[in-house]
C-alpha positions in Angstrom: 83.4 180.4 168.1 85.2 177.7 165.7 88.1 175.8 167.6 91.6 176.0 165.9 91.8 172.3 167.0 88.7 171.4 164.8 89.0 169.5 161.8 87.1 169.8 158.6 88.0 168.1 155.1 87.4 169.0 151.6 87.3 166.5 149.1 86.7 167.0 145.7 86.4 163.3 144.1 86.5 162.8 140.2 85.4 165.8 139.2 84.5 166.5 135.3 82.9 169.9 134.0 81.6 171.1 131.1 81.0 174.6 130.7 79.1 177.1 128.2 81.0 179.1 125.8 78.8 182.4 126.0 76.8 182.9 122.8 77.4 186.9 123.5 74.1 187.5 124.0 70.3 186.5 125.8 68.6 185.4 122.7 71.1 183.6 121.0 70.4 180.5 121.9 72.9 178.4 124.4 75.8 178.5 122.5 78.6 175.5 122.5 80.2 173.7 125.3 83.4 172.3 126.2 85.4 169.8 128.5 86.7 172.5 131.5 87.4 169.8 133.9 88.8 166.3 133.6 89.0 163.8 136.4 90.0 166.3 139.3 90.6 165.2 142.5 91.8 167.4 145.2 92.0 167.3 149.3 92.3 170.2 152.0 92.1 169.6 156.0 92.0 172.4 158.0 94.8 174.6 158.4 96.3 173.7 154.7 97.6 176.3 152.1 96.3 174.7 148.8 97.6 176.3 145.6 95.8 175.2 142.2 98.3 176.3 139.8 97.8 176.3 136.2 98.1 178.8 132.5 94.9 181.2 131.6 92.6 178.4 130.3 93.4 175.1 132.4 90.5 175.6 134.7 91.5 176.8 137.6 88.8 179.4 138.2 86.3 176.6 137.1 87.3 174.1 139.6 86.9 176.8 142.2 82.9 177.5 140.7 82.3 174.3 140.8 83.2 173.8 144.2 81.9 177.0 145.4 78.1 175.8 143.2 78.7 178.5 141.0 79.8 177.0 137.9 77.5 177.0 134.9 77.1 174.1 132.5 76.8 170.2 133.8 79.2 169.0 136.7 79.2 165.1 137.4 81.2 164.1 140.6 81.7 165.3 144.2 82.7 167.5 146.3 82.4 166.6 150.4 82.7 168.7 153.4 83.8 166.0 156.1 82.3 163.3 154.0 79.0 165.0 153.7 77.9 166.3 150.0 79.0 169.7 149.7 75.3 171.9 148.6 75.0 175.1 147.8 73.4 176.0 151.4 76.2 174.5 152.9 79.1 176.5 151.0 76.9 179.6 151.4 77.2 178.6 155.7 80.4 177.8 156.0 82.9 178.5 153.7 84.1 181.7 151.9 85.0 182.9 148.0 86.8 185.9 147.0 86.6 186.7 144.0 89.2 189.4 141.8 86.6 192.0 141.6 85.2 192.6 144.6 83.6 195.9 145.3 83.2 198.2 148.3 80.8 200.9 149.3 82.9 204.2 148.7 82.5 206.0 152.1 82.6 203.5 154.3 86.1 203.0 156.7 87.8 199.7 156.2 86.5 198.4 160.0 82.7 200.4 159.0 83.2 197.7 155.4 83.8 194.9 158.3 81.0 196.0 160.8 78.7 196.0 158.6 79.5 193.0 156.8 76.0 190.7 157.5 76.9 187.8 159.9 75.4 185.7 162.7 77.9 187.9 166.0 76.5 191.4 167.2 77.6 193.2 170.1 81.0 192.9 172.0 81.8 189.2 169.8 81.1 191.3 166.8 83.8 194.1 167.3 85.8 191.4 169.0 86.1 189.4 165.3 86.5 192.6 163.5 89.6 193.6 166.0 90.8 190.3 165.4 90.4 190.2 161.9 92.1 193.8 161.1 94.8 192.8 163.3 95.6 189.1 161.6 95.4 191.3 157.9 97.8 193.9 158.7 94.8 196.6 158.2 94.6 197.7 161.9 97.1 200.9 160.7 94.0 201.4 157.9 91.2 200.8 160.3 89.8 204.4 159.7 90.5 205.0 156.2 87.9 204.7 153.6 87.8 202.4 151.0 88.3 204.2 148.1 91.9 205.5 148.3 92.9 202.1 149.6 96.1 200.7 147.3 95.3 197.3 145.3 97.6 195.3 148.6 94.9 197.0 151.0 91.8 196.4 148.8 92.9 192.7 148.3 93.3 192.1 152.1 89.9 193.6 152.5 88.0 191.3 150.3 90.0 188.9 152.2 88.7 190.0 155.5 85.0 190.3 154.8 85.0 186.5 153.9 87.4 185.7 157.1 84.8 188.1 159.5 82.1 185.1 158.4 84.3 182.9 160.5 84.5 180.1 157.5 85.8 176.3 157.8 87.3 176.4 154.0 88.2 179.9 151.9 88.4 179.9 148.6 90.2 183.0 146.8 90.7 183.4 142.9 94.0 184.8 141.9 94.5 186.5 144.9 98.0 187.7 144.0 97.4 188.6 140.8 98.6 192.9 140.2 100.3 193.0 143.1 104.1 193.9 143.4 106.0 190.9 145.0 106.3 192.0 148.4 103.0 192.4 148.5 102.1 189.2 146.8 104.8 187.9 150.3 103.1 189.4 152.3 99.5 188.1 151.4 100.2 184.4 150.9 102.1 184.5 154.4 99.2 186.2 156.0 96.6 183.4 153.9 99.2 181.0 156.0 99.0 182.3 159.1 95.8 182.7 159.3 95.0 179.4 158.1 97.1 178.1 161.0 96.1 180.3 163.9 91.9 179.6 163.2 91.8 176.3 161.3 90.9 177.5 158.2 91.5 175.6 154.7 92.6 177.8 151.9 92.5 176.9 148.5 93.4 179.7 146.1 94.9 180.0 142.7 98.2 181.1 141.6 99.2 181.4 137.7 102.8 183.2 138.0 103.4 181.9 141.8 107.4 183.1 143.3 109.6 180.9 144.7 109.1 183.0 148.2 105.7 181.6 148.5 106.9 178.2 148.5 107.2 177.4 152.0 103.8 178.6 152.9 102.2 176.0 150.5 101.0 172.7 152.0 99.3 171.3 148.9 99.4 171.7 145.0 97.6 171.1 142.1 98.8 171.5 138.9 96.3 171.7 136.1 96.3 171.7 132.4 94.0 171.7 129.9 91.5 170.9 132.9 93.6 167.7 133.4 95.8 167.0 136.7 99.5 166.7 136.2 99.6 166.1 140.4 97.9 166.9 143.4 98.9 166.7 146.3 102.0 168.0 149.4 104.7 170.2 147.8 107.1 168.2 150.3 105.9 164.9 147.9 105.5 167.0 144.5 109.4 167.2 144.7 110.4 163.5 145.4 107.2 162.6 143.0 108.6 164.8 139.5 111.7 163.7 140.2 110.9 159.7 140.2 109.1 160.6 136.7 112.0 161.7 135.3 111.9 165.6 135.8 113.8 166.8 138.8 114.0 170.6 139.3 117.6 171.9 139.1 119.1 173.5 142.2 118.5 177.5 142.4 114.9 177.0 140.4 111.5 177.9 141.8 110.1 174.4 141.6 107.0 175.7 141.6 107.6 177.9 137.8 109.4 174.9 136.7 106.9 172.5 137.5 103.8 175.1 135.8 106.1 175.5 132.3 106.3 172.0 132.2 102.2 171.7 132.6 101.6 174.1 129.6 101.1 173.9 126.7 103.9 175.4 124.1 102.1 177.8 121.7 105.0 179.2 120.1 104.8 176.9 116.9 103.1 173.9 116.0 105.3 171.7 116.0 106.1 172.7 119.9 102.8 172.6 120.8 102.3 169.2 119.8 105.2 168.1 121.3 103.9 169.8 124.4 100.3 168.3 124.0 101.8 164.9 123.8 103.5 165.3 126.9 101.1 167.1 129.4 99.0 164.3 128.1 101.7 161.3 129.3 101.9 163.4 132.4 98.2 163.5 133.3 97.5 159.9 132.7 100.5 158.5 134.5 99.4 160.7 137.6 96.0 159.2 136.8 97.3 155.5 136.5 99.6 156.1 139.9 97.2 157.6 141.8 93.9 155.5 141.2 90.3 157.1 142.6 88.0 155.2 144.5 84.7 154.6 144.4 84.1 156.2 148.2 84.9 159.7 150.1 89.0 160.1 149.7 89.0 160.5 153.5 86.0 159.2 155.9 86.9 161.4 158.8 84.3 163.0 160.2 81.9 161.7 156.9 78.6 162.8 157.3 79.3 165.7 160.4 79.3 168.9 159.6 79.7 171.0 162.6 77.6 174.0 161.9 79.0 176.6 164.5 76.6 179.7 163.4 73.5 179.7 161.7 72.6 182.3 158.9 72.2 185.6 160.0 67.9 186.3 159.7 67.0 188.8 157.0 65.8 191.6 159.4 69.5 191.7 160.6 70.8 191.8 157.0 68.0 194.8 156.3 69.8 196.7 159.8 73.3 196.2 158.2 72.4 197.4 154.9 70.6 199.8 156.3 73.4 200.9 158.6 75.7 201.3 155.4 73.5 203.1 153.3 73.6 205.5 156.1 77.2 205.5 156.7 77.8 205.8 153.4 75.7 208.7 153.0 76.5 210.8 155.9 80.1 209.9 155.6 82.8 212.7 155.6 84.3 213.4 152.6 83.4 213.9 148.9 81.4 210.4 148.9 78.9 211.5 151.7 79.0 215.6 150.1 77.7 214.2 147.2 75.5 211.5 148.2 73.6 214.6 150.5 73.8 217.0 147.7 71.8 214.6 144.9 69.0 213.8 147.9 68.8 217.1 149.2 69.7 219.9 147.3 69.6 219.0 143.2 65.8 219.3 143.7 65.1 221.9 145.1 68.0 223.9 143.1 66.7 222.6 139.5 63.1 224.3 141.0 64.8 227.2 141.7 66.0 228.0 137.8 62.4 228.3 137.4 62.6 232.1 139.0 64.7 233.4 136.1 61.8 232.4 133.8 58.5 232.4 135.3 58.7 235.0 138.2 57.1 237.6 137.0 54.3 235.5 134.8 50.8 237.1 135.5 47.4 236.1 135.3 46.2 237.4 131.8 45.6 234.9 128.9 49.7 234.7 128.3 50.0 234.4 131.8 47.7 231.0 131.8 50.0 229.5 128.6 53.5 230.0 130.1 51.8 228.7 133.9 51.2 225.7 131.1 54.7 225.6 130.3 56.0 226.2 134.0 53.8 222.7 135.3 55.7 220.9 131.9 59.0 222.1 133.3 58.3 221.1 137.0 57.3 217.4 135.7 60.1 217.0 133.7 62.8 218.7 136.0 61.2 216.4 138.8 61.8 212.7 136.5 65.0 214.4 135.8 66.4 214.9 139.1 64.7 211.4 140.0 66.9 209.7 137.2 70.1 211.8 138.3 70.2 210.4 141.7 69.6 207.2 140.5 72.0 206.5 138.2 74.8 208.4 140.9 73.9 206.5 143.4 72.4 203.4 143.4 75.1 201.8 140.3 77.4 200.7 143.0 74.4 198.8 145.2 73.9 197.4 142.2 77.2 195.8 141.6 77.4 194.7 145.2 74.1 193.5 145.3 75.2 191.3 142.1 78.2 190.0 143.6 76.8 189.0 146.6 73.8 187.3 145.3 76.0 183.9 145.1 76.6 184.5 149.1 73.2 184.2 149.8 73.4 186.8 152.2 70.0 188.5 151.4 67.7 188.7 148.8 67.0 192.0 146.1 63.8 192.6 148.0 66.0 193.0 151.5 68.2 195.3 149.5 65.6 197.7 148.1 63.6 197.8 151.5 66.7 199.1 153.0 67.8 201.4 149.9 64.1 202.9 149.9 63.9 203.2 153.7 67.1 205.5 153.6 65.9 207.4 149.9 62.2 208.0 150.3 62.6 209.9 153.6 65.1 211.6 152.0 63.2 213.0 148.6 60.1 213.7 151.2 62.1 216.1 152.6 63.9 217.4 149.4 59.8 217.6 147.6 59.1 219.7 150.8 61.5 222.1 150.1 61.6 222.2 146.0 57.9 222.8 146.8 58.4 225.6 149.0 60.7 227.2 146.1 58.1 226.9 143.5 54.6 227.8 145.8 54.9 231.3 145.6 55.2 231.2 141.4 52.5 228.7 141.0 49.8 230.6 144.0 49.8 233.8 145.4 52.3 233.7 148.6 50.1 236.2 150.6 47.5 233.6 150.8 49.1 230.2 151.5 46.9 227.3 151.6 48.3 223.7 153.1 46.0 221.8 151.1 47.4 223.1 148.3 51.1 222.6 149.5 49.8 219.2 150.0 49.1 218.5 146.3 52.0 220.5 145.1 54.1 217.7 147.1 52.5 214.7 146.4 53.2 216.2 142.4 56.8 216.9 142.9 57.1 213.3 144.9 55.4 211.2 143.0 56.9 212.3 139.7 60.8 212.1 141.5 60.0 208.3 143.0 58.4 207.2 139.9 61.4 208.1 137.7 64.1 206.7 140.7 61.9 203.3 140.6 62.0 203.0 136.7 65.9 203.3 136.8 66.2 201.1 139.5 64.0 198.5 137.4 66.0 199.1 134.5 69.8 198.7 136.1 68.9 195.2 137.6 69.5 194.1 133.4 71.2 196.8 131.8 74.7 197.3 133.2 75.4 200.9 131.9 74.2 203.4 133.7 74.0 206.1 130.5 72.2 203.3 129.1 69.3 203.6 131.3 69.3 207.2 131.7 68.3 207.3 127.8 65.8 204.2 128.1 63.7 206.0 131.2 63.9 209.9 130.2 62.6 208.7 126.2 60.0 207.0 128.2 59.0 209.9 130.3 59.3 212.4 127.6 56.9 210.4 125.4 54.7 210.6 128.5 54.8 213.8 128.9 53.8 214.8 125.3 50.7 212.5 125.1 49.4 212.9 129.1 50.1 216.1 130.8 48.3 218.1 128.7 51.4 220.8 128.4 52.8 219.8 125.0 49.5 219.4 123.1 45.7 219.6 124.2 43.9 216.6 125.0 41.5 217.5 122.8 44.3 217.2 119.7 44.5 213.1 120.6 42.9 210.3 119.6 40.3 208.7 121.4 42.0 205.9 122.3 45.1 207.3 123.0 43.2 209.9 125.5 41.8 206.6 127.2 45.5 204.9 127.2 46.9 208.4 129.1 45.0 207.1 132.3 47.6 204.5 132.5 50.5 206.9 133.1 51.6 208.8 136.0 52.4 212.1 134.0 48.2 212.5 133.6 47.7 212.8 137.4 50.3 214.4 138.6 50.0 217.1 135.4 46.3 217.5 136.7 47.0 218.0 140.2 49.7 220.8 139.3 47.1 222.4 137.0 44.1 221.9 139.4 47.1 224.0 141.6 47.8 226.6 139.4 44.0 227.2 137.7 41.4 226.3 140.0 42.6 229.0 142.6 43.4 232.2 140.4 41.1 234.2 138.5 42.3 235.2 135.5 43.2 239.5 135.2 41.9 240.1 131.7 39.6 242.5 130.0 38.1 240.7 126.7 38.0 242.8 123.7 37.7 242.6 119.9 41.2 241.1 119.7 41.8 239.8 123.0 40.1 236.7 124.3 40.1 236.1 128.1 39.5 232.0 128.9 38.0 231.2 131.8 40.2 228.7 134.4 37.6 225.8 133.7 37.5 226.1 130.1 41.2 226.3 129.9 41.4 223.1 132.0 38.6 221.0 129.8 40.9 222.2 126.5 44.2 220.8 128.2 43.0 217.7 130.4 39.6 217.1 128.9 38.3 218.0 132.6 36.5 221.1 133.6 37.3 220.1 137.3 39.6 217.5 137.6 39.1 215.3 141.3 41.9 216.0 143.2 41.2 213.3 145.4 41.7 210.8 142.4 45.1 212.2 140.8 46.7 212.3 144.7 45.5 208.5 145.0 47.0 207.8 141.5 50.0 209.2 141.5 51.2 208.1 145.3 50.0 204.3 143.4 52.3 204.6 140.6 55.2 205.3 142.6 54.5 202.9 145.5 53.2 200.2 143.2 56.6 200.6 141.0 58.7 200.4 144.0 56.7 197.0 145.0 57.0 195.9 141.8 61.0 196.1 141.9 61.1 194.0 144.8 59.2 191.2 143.2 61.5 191.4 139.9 64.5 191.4 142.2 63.9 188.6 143.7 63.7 186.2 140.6 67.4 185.0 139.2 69.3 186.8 136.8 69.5 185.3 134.0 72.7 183.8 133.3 73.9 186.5 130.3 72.9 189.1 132.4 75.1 188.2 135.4 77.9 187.8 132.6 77.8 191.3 132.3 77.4 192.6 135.3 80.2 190.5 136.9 83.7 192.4 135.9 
């Protein structure tokens, strides 16, 4: 574990970003760019409160990006850790970033959230940190409450924890104040100090309306502008600096308000906001000319060691704590886990039992044959349906988390859908089972029950569920609204249904190359299983007359699938591949980058 004695230094030195103004969209081009960052330069040691202070605009959240290797755009100067260049890797090892939107699992306790939070401890030292952590963050009283009816104050300290459970040498936190009521805010900042005393940590966090009462627990400040610094530096010094410039802060003011009005810019009228320009400006280069950077590290202690006191947790212990939280999350007492177990288990098998008010009492004469034609069209679709149901309930908020931890590096999209599909297959195997034990005894005859058959009648009702569940999941990773995706999947499943089941028209009725392109599809194989189910086994209880013509099974099979006896051996192989191979598939395409517009929008 991290000494409170040790010492760790971050330095940013000279820093100057420009950033791109989104274009609003992917494909319109790069859009423009402006100056975000002008010649920052910035020091924390360990154990030191830093506040960045600054108006919406100066570039306070930008000067945290680019020192957390977030930031988008170009970035020239650096940032150190003890002298050493401050990487990506590096950040993602040993230092923290919370963010304002930060997003737990509904379900899950505040300690479960903590538990399961992926770091290098297991065991006793594992439950030991959490203890500790709960207990430093005033949450111990909330240890066993979920997440979701946490206040704002509760939330905040949470994100704060899972960051502080990582045991990091520098946190960063982005207006971690901002919404809460002032006691609240108190009670945060003085916690933020605290901790930072009692483990060693550096904070640097932003503040854009700070209160006097947070004064004291400030070591450092930096005031920004217009991406410019009007100081940086102790808030002992700030004081004694202001007031050899010319602007002391009267008695009974919160020099910390005073000092922010006078670094922004007046936009009440023009005239005031170029007298306010003119000044920031005066300010910014006489803290520039007073405070000269040079061409080295702004402190050399420790350059070039970077203690690394735990390595990165492996990805197999990731997959356990995802998959320990899917499961907690799902089994979890209250409306969270009553829902999560009613989409998995039940909505299946419940949509196949509507199909009793409407096909019980179908026989085996010629309009027998035509609504069994419509009950195999209705067991497809009601199967993709209840596959894109539970998909867009559930997995929306993996999603989210999975895109906000992405810049932790904690685990990769392939990780996450290993562990997602490890808890949901077993899951629809078990809710297929029982949907197909609902709708056997209208597709066959009950007195003469055949597990063969069951078998196909499962792999159908699978197949169909996990190939629908896969296309939303493929979907979500770019668009961000769930609805959204429910329209895109369920046009495209429809559209496959009309041209390949051979429900909705004949195959017969197509064209020849669009009978060719319905071997592509999942809907042909799994449609000819289900009719190889209901057809093949049943003879059909008709007496042909002079108005009354009585098909035979294998006729009525070649006029809807173009196969007189479809291989059963071929749709079971075909359909299990579509689903499996779409479920491989998603893990490949999560693990490339988003692209930059799409993590725009999924980042609230």
């Amino acid at each position: 574990m991290k000494m409170i004695g040790s010492d760790y230094v971050l330095e940013a030195h000279n820093i100057y970003h420009t950033r791109e103004v989104d274009s609003g969209g992917c494909f319109n081009g790069a859009g423009s760019s402006a100056l975000g960052l002008k010649g920052v330069n910035l020091t924390v040691h360990s154990g030191e409160v830093m506040a960045i202070l600054g108006s919406k605009g100066s570039g306070k959240r930008a000067l945290l990006d680019v020192i957390s290797r977030r930031a988008d755009g170009s970035t020239r100067g650096q940032v150190l850790l003890n002298g050493s260049p401050l990487t990506k890797a590096l950040f993602q090892q040993r230092c923290g970033y919370v963010t304002q939107s930060c997003t737990f699992i509904p379900g899950l306790t505040v300690a479960q959230t903590l538990h399961y939070t992926p770091t290098i401890l297991s065991g006793y030292l594992k439950s030991s940190k959490v203890r500790q952590v709960l207990a430093d963050l005033a949450l111990s009283q909330v240890a066993h409450k979920r997440v979701e009816y946490l206040n704002i104050s509760e939330a905040r300290r949470l994100a704060i924890g899972v960051q502080l459970v990582r045991d990091p040498v520098m946190l960063l936190l982005d207006e971690p104040t901002q919404g809460l009521d002032p006691l609240s805010a108190y009670l945060l900042i003085s916690i933020l100090s605290n901790t930072a005393k009692k483990t060693g940590c550096g904070i640097l966090l932003s503040l854009e309306k700070p209160r006097s009462d947070v004064f004291p627990f400030l070591d450092r400040a930096l005031f920004l502008c217009l991406g410019g610094v009007v100081y940086s530096g102790g808030t002992r010094a700030m004081l004694e600096y202001f007031h050899g410039i010319g602007f002391p802060c009267p008695q009974l003011e919160n020099p910390l308000m005073y000092y922010l009005c006078l670094s922004t810019v007046d936009r009440r009228s023009r005239d005031r906001f170029l007298e306010s320009s003119q000044q920031i400006e005066a300010l910014v280069e006489r803290f520039s000319r007073e405070t000269p950077v040079s061409d080295g590290p702004l402190n050399n202690m420790g350059s070039g060691k970077v203690p690394l006191a735990y390595g990165k947790p492996g990805e197999l212990k990731v997959w356990v704590m995802l998959y320990l939280k899917l499961l907690a999350s799902t089994f979890s007492c209250g409306l969270t886990g009553l829902k999560s177990l009613f989409m998995r288990l039940i909505l299946l098998p419940l949509a196949m039992s509507l199909m009793w008010l409407f096909y019980n009492n179908v026989g085996d004469d010629a309009h027998g044959f035509f609504s069994k034609n419509g009950l195999i069209l209705n067991i497809i679709g009601l199967s993709y349906g209840c596959g894109i149901l539970v998909t867009i309930t559930l997995f929306p908020i993996w999603r989210k988390r999975f895109a906000q931890d992405i810049p932790e590096g904690l685990y990769s999209g392939a990780t996450l859908l290993i562990a997602y599909n490890s808890v949901s297959i077993p899951f629809s195997i078990i809710s297929s089972i029982v949907a197909s034990c609902v709708i056997y005894p209208i597709l066959l005859d009950p007195k003469f029950p055949n597990g063969i058959v069951f078998a196909y009648l499962l792999v159908a009702l699978w197949s169909s569920f996990v190939l629908a569940e896969q296309l939303c999941i493929a979907f979500l990773l770019v668009v961000k609204v769930p609805f959204n995706v429910a329209i895109t999947v369920t046009y495209i499943l429809v559209i496959s249904m009309a041209l390949a089941s051979g429900t909705v028209r004949s195959f017969k009725g197509l064209q020849p190359w669009l009978q060719d392109n319905t071997k592509g599809t999942h809907t042909r194989y799994a449609s000819s299983l289900l009719h190889s189910i209901a057809f093949q086994t049943r003879k059909m209880n008709c007496t042909p007359t002079a108005s009354v013509i009585c098909p035979k099974p294998a006729d009525f099979l070649h006029e809807r699938l173009g196969l007189a006896d479809p291989d059963e051996t071929i749709d079971i192989a075909a359909s299990c591949a579509f689903a499996i191979g779409l479920a491989a598939f998603n893990m490949l395409l999560y693990l490339f980058p988003m692209p930059r517009c799409v993590k725009q929008k999924l980042k609230d």
